[in-house]
N, C-alpha and C positions, 0 to 999 in steps of 0.2 A: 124440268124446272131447275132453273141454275139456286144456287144458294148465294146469296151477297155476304161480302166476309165483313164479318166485324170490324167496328172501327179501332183504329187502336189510339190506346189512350195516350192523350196530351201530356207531354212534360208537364210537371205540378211549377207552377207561375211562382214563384219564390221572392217576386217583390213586395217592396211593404207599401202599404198602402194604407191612407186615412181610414178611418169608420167613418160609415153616416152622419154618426151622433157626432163626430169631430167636426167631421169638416162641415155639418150646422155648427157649429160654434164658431169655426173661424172666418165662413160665410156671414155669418152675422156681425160681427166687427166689422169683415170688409165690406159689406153693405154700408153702411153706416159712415165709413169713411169716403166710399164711392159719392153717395149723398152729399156729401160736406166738400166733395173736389179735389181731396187729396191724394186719393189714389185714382186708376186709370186702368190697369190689365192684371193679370194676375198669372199665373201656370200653376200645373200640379205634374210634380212628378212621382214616379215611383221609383225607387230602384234598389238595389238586393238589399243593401245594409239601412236605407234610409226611406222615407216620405219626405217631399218636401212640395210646400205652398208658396211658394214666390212672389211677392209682392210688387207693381209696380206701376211710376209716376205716367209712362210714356212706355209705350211697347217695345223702342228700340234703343230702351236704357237697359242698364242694370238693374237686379231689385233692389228697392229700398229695405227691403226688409224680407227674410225668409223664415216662416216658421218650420221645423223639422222636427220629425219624431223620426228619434233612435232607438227600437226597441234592446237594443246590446247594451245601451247606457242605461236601464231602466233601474237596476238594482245599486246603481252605483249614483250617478250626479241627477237623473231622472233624465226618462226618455224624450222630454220635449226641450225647445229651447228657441228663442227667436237670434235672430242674428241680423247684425247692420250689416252694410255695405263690405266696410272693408274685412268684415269675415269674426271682429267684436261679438261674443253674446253678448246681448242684454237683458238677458233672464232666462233663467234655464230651472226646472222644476221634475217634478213627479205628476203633474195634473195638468192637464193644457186650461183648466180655466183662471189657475193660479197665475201661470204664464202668460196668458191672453192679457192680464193684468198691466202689463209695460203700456199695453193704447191709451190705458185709460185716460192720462193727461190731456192726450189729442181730443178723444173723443168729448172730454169736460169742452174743450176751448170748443170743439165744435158748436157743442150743443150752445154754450154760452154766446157766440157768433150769430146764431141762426134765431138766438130770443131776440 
């Protein structure tokens, strides 16, 4: 009876990536605005130093908006932060719900749109 060798173990994945409980948060705004027609596709990347959620109008643009968690910022300017187009934050924090707060204007006019 042959013996089958062990497997050997996977390099450890070193990208950063959302939480559950994040990325329902920021799935829920982009809901909301999907609903309302303002946004269109979306990406999620991982990668060593960063997370990032890519916002966008048409698949074969640029995002309108990227939210990003930097865990290496976290103790300094805070690990989350959205960012426009031309590379602008426009809100950068210690809590992505505090951050998540730049839509809010949108989502108002939404909701006020749709009464």
């Amino acid at each position: 009876m042959a013996l089958t060798p062990l497997p050997t173990p996977r390099p450890r994945d070193d990208r950063v990536m959302f939480h559950r409980t994040e990325l329902d948060q920021i799935l829920r705004v982009y809901g909301m605005m999907v609903a309302g027609g303002e946004w269109r596709d979306y990406a999620i990347d991982g990668l060593k130093d960063r997370a990032e959620f890519s916002i966008f109008r048409n698949a074969a643009e640029v995002p309108i908006y990227r939210i990003v968690k930097t865990p290496a910022d976290a103790r300094k300017q805070g690990a989350w932060k959205v960012v426009a187009p031309g590379g602008a934050i426009l809100k950068r924090g210690h809590e992505l719900t505090s951050v998540l707060k730049v839509f809010d204007n949108q989502l108002k006019k939404l909701s006020w749109s749709g009464s």
